[in-house]
N, C-alpha and C positions, 0 to 999 in steps of 0.2 A: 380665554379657555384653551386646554392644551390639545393639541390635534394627535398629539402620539399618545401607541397604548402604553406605553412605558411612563407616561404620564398622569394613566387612567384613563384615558378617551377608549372608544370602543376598538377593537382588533379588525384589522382590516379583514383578515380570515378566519373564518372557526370552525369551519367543516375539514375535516380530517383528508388530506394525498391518500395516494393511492398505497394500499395495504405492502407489506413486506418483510418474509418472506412471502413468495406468491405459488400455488400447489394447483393442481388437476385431482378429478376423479383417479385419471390413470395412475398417479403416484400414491393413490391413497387403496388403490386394488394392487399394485405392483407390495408398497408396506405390508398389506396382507397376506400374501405369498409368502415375504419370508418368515413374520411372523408363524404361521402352518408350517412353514418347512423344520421349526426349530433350530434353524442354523444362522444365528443373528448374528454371530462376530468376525473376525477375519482372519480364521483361520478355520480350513483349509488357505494356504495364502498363495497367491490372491485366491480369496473365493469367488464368485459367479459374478455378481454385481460389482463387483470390484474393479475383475480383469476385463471385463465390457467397457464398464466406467473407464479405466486407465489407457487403454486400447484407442478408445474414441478418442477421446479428451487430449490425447497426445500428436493425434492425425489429423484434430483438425485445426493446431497447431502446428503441422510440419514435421514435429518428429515422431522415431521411431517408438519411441519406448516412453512408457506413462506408468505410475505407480501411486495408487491413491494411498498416505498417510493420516497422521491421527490430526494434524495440524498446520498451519503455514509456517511459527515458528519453526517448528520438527522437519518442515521440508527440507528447511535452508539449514536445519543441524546435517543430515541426512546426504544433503548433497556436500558439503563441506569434509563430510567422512567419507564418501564417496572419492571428490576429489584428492585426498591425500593431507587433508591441513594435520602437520604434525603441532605439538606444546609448543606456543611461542609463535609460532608461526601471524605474520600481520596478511591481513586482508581489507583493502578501501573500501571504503561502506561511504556514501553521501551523509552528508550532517543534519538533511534533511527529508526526514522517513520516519516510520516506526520505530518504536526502542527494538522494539523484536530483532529488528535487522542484523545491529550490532550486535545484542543479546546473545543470537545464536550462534555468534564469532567465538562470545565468552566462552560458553555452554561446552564449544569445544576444543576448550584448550587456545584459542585463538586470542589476537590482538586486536580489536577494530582500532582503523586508522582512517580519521574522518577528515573529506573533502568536501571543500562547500561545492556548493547547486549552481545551475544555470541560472541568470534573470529571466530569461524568456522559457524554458521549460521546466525550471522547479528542479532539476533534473540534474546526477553528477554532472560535474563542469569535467571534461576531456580533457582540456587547456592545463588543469592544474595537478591530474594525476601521476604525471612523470615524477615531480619534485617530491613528491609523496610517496614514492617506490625505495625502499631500500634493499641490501642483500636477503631481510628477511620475508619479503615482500612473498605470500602465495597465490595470494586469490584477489580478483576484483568485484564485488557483489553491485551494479548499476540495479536502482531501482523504479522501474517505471512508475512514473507517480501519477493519480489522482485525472487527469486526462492526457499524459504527454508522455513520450519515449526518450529514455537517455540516446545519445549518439553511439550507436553500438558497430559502425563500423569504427569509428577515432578509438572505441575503447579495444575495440578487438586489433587494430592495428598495435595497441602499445604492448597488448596481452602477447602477440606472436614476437613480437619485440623481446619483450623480459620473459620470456617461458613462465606466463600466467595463467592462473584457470580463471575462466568468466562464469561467478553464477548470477542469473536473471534474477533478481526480487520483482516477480509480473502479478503482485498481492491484488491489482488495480487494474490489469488489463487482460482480462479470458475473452477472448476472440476477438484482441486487436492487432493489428498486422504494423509494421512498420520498413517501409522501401519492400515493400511485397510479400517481407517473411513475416510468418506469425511470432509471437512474442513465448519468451522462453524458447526458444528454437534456433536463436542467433546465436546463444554461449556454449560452452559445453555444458550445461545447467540450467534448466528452468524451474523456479517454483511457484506455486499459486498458491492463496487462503482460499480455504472456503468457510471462513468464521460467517456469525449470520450475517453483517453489514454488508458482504460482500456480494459482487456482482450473479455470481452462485453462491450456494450456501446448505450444507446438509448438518447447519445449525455450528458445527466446527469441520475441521478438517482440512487437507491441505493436498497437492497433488507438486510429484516431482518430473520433469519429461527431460528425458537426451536422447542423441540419435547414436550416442559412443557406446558400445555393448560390453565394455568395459564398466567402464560407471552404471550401466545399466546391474550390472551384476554386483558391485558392490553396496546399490542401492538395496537391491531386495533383500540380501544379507544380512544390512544392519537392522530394515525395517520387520524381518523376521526371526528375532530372535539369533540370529547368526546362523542360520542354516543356508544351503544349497538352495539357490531359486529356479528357474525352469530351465536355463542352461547354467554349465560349471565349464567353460569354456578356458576361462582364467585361471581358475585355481583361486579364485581369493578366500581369503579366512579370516574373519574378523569377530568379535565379540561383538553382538547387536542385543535389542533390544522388542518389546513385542509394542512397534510402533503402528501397527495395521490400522486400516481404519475397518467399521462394523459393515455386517451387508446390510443393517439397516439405514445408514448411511449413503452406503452406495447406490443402492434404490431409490433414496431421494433424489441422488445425483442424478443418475439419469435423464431424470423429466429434466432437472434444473438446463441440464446440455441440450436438450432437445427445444426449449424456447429463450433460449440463451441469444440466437441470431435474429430472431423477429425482436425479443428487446433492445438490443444492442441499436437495431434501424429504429426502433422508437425513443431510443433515449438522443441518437443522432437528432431526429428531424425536431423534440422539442426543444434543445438546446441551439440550434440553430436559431430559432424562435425568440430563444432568452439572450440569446449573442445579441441578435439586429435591436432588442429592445435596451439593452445596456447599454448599447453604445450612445444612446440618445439621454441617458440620466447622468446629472454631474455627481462627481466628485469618486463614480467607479467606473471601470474598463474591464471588458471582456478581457482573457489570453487572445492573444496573436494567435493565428491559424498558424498550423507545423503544417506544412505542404509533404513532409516526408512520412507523416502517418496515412497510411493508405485504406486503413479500416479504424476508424475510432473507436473508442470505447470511453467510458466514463465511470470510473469509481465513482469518484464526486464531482458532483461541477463546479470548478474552482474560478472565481472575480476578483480583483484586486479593488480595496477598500486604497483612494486616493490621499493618505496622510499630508502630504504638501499641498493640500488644497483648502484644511479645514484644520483647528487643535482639536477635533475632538480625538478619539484614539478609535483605533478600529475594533475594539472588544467592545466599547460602548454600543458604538454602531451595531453589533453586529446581536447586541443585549435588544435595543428596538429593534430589530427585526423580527429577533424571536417574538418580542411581544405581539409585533403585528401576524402572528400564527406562522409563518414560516419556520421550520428546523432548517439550524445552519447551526457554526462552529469558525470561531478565528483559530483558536490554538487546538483545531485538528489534531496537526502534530506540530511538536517543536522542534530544533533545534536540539538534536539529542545529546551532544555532549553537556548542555545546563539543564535537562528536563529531569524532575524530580525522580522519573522513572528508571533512572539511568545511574542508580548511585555506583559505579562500578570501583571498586576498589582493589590492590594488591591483596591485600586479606582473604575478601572473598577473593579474587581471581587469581593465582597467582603469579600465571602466565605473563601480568602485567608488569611484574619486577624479573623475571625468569630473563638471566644474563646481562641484565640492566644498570647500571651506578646506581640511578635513582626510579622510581617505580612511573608508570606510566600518568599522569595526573589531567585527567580530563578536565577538571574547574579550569583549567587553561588556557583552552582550546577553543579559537573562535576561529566563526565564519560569518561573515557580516551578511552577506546577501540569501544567510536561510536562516540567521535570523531575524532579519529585516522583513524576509517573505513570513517568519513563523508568528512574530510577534505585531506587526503592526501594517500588514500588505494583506494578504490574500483573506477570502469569507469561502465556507468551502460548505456545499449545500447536496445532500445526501441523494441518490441517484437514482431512490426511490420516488423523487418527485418529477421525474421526466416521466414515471410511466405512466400518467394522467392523459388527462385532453388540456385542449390549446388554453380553456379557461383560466384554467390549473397556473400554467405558465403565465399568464397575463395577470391572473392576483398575484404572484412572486415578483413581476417585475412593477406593477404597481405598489405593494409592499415598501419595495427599495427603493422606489421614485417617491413615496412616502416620506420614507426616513430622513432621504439623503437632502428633500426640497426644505427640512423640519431641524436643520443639525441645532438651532439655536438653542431649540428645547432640551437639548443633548447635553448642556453644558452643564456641571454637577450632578448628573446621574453618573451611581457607580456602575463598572463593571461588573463590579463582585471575582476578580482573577487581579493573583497576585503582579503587581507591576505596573499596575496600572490605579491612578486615583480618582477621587470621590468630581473633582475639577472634570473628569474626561481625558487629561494628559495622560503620556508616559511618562512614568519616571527610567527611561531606558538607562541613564547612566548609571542607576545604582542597582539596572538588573544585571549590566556587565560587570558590576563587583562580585558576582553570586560566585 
């Protein structure tokens, strides 16, 4: 008789984590307000909930300046037009992130030039971005990922180096710190999502912060239609766009910043919980503790699914899990240069051929160790299940002490994701022909 639910056996959990997004009385009397007020959108800009929202949100990350937008893509558009990326211009982007990252390189005029990841933080590798810098090199975009910080002094050292702009992608870390300073706060550039998955959330949306009042001013520019923001210190003139975000938005946001610090200590202490229990089940491992993150945060709680210990493949694995009622996810995200999401082309782009012999051709482009993490290493488990009780936590890692004590039964179940077979194997070498 099969003991897994991917087998048919019964599910180890079937009572539903904790709900998300999560709301108050207060955010639903604050919605009413504006609604009464009849001034829903964001303009006056910033409007009332806006310039609170942006204000805080930037301070209690360390910098001066905060500007809520319509989205996290748009942020990283926003700051990119901010910082100066002219047509053609290249900017490092890690190869392992959101397509959005690069995306918004496209969007403007820009090149992404992708760097593989850390093995220990998921995280641009520092070590390899020098060789990666050429004369058209402008920007560096490090993205804090999923529980970990890039090394943003080694990046900022190469950025003073090559007269570089550093912008944060912090899509993953709202009120985590790193060597003391808050996130988005270390570059000239920070930006956050706040789509719904995320650690806040006023369902989309995105916030940009810098301490340079420069960039401050060419941010509010773009994001308002190309007008004059609250100082014109600079003189800048730009064609913008009416990227605001609504006050009913920002309303939301509020609440979301104000138990944002009491989550953040609850998603700490139950992951600590699902740390000391992982380390006790074969064939996965916690992350290594980063001693240089001084305030954690947790998008997702990301494990590494052990490939050299079993054939089965980490999407199967990671298919019985679900069954046993846990939400989790292998290909999170992939490997952006081969992720279906990413078809980038001269055509559409055309930045990509702009003074080139030959046009820029991503199918080319590997990085072993994010896709090694994307495809058949990390299980990455959404962050709304830390804000349970301890129970919670203990059916998740029994779950996975499940799975992992059962892989026999694993053998010929599909994954059902392209690359992987009906056996449980990879077929990786004919995903590196893609």
């Amino acid at each position: 008789m099969s003991v897994l639910a991917v087998r048919g056996a019964r599910p180890l959990r079937r009572k539903p984590f904790a709900p998300w997004p999560q709301y108050s009385a207060e955010d639903l009397e604050r919605l009413v307000r504006v609604v009464e007020s009849r001034n829903w959108g964001g303009f006056p800009f910033p409007n009332t909930w806006a310039r609170e929202f942006g204000a805080r949100f930037a301070e209690m990350h360390g910098a001066r300046y905060g500007v809520a937008v319509a989205n996290g893509t748009l942020a990283l558009q926003v700051a990119l037009r901010a910082a100066g990326l002219r047509f053609g211009d290249e900017v490092i982007v890690p190869a392992y992130t959101w397509e959005g990252t690069a995306a918004a390189v496209l969007f403007e005029g820009g090149v992404p030039v992708f760097v593989d990841v850390r093995e220990d933080t998921m995280c641009l590798d520092a070590s390899l971005v020098e060789a990666a810098i050429t004369e058209r090199t402008r920007a560096i975009i490090p993205v804090h990922l999923a529980m970990r910080f890039a090394d943003m002094d080694a990046l900022a050292a190469i950025a003073r180096r090559y007269k570089l702009v550093i912008i944060e992608d912090c899509a993953h870390a709202h009120g985590g710190r790193w060597r003391g300073r808050g996130a988005g706060s270390m570059g000239d550039l920070g930006c956050f999502s706040l789509q719904t998955s995320k650690l806040m959330t006023a369902g989309e949306g995105g916030v940009v912060i810098t301490s340079d009042p420069r960039y401050h001013e060419a941010v509010q520019a773009y994001v308002n239609c190309g007008r004059v923001g609250e100082t014109d210190d600079y003189g800048i003139r730009l064609v913008g766009g009416n990227f605001r975000i609504t006050e009913l938005q920002a309303a939301l946001l509020i609440g979301q910043l104000e138990r944002l610090g009491e989550q953040n200590a609850l998603r700490r202490e139950r992951a600590a919980r699902l740390r000391a229990g992982l380390e006790k089940i074969p064939h996965v491992a916690p992350l290594e503790p980063d001693p240089d993150i001084t305030e954690e945060v947790m998008y997702q709680y990301v494990f590494r699914f052990r490939p050299d210990q079993t054939p089965i493949h980490r999407d199967v694995f990671v298919r019985a899990l679900e069954a046993e009622g846990i939400p989790c996810e292998g290909r999170f995200y992939e490997s952006v240069p081969r992720s279906d999401l990413f078809p980038a082309t001269a055509e559409q782009f055309p930045a990509l051929a702009f003074g080139r012999a030959e046009p820029v051709d991503y199918r080319s482009v590997r990085c072993p160790v994010a896709e090694r993490l994307a495809y058949e290493e990390t299980v990455w488990l959404p962050h709304f299940l830390l804000l349970g009780s301890e129970e919670d936590i203990d059916d998740i890692l029994a779950a996975i002490e499940k799975v992992a004590t059962h892989l026999e039964e694993l053998e010929g179940v599909d994954a059902g994701v392209k690359g992987v077979s009906r056996t449980g194997r990879s077929r990786l070498e004919r995903d590196r022909a893609w």
